[in-house]
C-alpha positions as CSV (number, residue, x, y, z in Angstrom):
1,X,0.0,0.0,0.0
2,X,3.0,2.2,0.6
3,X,3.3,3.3,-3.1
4,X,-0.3,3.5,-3.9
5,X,-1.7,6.9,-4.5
6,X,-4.6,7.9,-1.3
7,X,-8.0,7.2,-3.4
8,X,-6.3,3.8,-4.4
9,X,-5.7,3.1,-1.0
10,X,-9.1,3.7,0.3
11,X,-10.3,1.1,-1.9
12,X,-8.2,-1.1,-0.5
13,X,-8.8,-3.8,2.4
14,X,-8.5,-7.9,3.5
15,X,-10.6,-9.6,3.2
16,X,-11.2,-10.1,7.0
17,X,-11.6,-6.5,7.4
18,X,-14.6,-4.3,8.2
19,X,-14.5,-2.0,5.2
20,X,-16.5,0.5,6.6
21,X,-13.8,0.3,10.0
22,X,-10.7,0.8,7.2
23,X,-12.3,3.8,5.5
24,X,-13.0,5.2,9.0
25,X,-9.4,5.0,9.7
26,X,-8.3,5.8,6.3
27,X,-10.8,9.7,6.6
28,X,-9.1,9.8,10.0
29,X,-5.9,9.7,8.6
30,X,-6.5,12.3,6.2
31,X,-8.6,14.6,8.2
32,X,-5.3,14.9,10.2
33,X,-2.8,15.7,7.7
34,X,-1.1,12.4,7.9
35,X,-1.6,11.4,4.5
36,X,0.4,13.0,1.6
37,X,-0.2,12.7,-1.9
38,X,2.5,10.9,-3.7
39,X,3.3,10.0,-7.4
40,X,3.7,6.3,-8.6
41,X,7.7,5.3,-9.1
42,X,8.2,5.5,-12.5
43,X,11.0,2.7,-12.2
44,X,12.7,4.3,-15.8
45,X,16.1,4.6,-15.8
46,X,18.1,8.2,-16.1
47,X,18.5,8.6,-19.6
48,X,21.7,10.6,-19.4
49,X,23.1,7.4,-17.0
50,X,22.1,5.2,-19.7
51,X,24.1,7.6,-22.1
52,X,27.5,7.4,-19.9
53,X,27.0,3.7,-19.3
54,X,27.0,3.2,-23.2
55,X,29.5,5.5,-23.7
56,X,32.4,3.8,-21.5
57,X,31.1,0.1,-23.0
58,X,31.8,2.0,-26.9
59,X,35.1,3.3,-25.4
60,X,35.8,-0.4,-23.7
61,X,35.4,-2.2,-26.6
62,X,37.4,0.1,-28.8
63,X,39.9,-0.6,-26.6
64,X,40.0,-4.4,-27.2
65,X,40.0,-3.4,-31.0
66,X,37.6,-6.2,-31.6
67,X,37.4,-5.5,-35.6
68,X,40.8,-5.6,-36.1
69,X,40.8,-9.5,-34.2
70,X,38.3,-10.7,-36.3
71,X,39.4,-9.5,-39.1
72,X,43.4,-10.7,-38.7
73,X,42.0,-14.0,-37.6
74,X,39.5,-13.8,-41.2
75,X,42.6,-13.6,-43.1
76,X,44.7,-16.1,-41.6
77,X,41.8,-18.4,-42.0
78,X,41.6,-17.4,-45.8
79,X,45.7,-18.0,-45.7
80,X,45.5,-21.8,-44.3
81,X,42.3,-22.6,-46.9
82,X,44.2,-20.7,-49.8
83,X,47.1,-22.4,-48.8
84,X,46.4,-26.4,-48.8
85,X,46.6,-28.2,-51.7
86,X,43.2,-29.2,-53.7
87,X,42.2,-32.8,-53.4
88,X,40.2,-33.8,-56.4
């Protein structure tokens, strides 16, 4: 209930409970200035945190130069296929 906005929360009650008891409570509450009004967590990531992160994995895997590995290890595969002899 803790992140539910207050008219959500007045709606809500167990099943064992006297509704008309939890409202009670619940105007209580309110009529006393101990309920605030709250937003709902939007649970979204900070966009420019997103934009740093990705930045420092782009300069990480510049750094392990993984273009230049694949494509040395391309051409010494084409080497040892260009370079054994042709069964027929």
């Amino acid at each position: 209930m803790a992140d539910m906005r207050p008219d959500e929360a007045k709606q809500f009650h167990e099943d064992d409970e006297d509704p008309a008891r939890v409202f009670a409570i619940f105007d209580a509450a309110k009529r006393e200035g101990r309920l605030r009004r709250t937003e709902r967590p939007t649970h979204r990531p900070d966009p420019i945190a997103l934009r740093v992160l990705l930045a420092d994995l782009a300069a990480d895997l510049r750094k392990l130069r993984l273009r230049d590995r694949i494509a040395r290890a391309l051409h010494h595969l084409a080497d040892a296929i260009g370079s054994r002899p042709r069964v027929h």
